[in-house]
Structures are given as structure tokens and as C-alpha cells.
C-alpha positions as CSV (number, residue, x, y, z in Angstrom):
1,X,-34.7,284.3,-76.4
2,X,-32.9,280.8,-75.7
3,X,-30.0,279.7,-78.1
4,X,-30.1,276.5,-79.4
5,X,-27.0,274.1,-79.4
6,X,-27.1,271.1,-81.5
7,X,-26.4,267.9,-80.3
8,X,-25.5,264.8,-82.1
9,X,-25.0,261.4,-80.3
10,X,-24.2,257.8,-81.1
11,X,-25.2,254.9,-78.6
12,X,-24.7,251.2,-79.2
13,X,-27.1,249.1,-79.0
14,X,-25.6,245.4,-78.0
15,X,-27.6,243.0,-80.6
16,X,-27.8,240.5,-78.2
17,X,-30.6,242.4,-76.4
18,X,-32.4,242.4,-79.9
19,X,-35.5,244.2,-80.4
20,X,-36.2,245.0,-76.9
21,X,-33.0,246.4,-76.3
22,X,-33.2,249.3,-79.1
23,X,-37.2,249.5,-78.2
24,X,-36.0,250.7,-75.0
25,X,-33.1,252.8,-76.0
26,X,-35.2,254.5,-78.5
27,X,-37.6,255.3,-75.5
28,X,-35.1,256.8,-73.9
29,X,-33.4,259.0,-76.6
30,X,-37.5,260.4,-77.7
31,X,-38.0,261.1,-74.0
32,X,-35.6,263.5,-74.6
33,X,-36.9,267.0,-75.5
34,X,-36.4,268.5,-79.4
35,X,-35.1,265.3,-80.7
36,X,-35.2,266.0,-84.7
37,X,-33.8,262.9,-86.0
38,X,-33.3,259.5,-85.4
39,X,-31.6,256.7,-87.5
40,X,-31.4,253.0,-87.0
41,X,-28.5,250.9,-87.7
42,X,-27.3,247.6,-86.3
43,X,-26.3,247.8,-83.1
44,X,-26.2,251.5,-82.9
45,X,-28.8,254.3,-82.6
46,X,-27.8,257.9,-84.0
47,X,-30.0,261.2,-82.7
48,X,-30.1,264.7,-83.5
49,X,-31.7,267.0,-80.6
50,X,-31.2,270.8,-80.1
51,X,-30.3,271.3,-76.5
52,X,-30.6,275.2,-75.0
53,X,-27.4,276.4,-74.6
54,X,-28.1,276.8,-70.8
55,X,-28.6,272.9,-70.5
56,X,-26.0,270.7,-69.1
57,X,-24.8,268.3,-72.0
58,X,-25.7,264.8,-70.1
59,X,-25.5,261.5,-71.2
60,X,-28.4,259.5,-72.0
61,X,-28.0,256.3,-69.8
62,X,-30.0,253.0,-70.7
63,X,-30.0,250.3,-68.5
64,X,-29.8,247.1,-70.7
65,X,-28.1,244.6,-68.8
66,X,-31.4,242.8,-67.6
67,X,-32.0,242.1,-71.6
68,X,-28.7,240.6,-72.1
69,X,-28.9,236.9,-72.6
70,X,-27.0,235.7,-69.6
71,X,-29.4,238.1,-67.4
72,X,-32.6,236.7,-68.4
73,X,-30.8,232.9,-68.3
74,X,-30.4,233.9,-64.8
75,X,-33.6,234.8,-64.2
76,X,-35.7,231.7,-65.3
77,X,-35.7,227.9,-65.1
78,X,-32.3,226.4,-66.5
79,X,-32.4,223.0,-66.9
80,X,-29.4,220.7,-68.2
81,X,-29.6,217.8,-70.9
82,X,-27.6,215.1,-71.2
83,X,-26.3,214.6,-74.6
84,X,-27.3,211.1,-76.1
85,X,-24.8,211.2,-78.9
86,X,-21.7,213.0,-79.9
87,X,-23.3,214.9,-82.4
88,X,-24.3,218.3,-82.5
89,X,-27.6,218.4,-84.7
90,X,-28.2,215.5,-82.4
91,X,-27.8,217.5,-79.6
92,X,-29.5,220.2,-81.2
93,X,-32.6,217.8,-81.5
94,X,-32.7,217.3,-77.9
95,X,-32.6,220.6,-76.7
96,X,-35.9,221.4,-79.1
97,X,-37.4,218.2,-78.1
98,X,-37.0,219.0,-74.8
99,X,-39.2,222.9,-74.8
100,X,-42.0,220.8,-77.1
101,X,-42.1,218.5,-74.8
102,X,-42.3,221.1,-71.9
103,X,-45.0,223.3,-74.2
104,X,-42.6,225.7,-75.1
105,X,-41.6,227.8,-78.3
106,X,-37.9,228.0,-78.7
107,X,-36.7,231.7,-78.8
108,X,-33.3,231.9,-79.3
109,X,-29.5,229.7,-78.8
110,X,-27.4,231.4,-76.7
111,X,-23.3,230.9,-76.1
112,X,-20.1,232.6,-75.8
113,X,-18.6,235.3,-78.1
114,X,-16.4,232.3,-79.1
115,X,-18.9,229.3,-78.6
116,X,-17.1,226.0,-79.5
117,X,-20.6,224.7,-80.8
118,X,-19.8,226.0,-84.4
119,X,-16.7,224.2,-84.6
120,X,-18.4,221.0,-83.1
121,X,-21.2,221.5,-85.9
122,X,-18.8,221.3,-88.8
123,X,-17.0,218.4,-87.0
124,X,-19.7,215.8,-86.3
125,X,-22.0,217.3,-89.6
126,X,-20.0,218.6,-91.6
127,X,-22.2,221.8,-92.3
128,X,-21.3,225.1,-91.8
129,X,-23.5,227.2,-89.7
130,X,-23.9,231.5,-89.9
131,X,-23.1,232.6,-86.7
132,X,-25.9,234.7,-86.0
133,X,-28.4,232.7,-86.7
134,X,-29.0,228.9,-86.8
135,X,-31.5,226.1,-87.2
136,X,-34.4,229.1,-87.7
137,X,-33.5,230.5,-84.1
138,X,-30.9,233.7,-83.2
139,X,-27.4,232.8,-82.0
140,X,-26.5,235.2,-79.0
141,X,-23.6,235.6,-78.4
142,X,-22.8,236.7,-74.3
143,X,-19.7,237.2,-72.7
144,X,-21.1,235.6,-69.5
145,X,-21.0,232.4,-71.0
146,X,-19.0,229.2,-71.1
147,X,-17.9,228.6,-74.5
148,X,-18.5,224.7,-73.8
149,X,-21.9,225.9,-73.2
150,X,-25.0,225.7,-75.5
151,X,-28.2,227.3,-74.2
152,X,-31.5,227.3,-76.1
153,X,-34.2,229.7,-74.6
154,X,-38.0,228.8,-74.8
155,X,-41.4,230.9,-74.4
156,X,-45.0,230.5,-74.0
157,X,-46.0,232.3,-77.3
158,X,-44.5,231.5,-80.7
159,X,-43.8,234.9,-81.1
160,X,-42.1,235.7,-78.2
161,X,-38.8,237.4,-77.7
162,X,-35.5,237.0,-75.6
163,X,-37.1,238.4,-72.5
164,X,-40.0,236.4,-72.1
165,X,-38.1,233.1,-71.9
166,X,-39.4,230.9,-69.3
167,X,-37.5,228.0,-69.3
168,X,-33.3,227.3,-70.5
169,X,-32.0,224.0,-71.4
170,X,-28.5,223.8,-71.0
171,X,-26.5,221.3,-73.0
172,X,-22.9,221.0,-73.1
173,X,-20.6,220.7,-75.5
174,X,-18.1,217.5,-75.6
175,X,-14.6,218.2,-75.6
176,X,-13.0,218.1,-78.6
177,X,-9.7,216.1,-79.4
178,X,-7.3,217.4,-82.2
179,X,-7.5,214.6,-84.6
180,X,-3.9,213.1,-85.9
181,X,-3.1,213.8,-89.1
């Protein structure tokens, strides 16, 4: 009769791939055989399996880099937009303007980890944004990224995620001059 080992693992989950990304790692971890348990938490996955002792302890290995932001930028039409004032919910405007007027759904705004567009924000609006989300839309942040760089993603469908973008606008951010004091 087999002995049973139990096996506990942790896997992160980068939010930026959002729902698809722990859809798919969760497929991976219950392709696995005598999975018990499975919790949830953002950006991480925890499972509980029994593995037969004779099994080789092996990594479960999820490829999620097409999901990451800058991969599926990459992967569809980017175009850029010219900014027609120094002002970012001005510029924010545009870029939304833009996907209407292209018969698109905005998905998501994508920048760097440390995207100057919040700091630009509170400068020419003087309202602070969360970082994770803004005007209704998820902020992604991806390493890839410029942090001059704001990118909003649009879809076909209104309820369309990350993945199915189909067209990027691009805008970038102006640079920013220390103000005397």
C-alpha cells in the first residue's frame, strides 16, 4: 500500500495578469492529482495535495508571461497620442476618446512600477489617484515599461479582460520641472 506525503505549496500570482493569470494557475495546480485544498489570496495561490511518497517532489510551473501587460502591448496595435494640453485628466480624455472613437471598450491603464503619471495627476489636478485603480479602469503596473509612459488598453466587448486587448494607445507623459520654491 502507497504512503502518502503531504505537500504544501505557495505560488505567486503577479496581479498584473489579473483574473486570467490565477484562472490559469489554478488550472495548473487542480491538474495536479489529490489536491485537498486550495485558498485564494492576492497575488498568491496556496494548495494542499498528498503526493505518494515514491513521487518526485516537482514544481508546478505556469507560464504567465504572455498575460503580463507589456506581453499582450506587444502583441496588438499600439498607437501613440499626442497630448493636446499639459494636463493629465486632459490627457486622460484623449486616450478614452481615442478607443470610442475606434469602437473600443477601455480595459485597463498600464505603466511602470513607478509610473510618473500619478505625480503628474496631483500636479496639473490636484487629485490624488489610488494606484491600483483609476478613472473606473485597473492601473498595471509592468516592469517593462517606461515610467514616462501611459498606456490605456481597449477591447471589443465591455467586459473584456487584459488579454483580449486589441488596440494600445500610448501617451506620454511631459517632463516634469521641479518648481522654485
Amino acid at each position: 500500500m502507497p504512503q502518502y506525503v503531504e505537500e504544501k505549496k505557495e505560488l505567486e500570482v503577479p496581479v498584473a495578469t489579473g483574473i486570467p493569470g490565477f484562472l490559469k494557475v489554478l488550472t495548473g495546480i487542480l491538474e495536479r492529482p489529490r489536491v485537498q485544498k486550495v485558498t485564494i489570496e492576492k497575488g498568491k495561490i496556496t494548495y494542499l495535495r498528498y503526493r505518494r511518497e515514491d513521487e518526485p517532489d516537482q514544481e508546478l510551473e505556469v507560464e504567465l508571461t504572455t498575460l503580463m501587460p507589456a506581453a499582450v502591448i506587444r502583441n496588438s496595435l499600439l498607437e501613440e497620442v499626442s497630448l493636446l494640453a499639459d494636463n493629465a485628466a486632459i490627457g486622460v480624455s484623449q486616450l478614452f476618446a481615442k478607443a470610442h472613437m475606434d469602437g473600443l471598450n477601455p480595459v485597463a491603464l498600464v505603466g511602470s512600477m513607478n509610473s510618473l503619471f500619478f505625480v503628474w495627476h496631483v500636479r496639473t489636478t490636484k487629485v490624488v489617484l489610488a494606484k491600483d485603480e483609476c478613472y473606473g479602469l485597473p492601473f498595471l503596473p509592468d516592469k517593462d515599461i517606461p515610467d514616462e509612459t501611459l498606456i490605456l488598453c481597449a477591447a471589443y466587448s465591455k467586459r473584456a479582460m487584459l488579454p483580449d486587448t486589441a488596440r494600445c494607445y500610448k501617451m506620454t507623459i511631459p517632463l516634469m520641472r521641479k518648481t522654485k520654491t
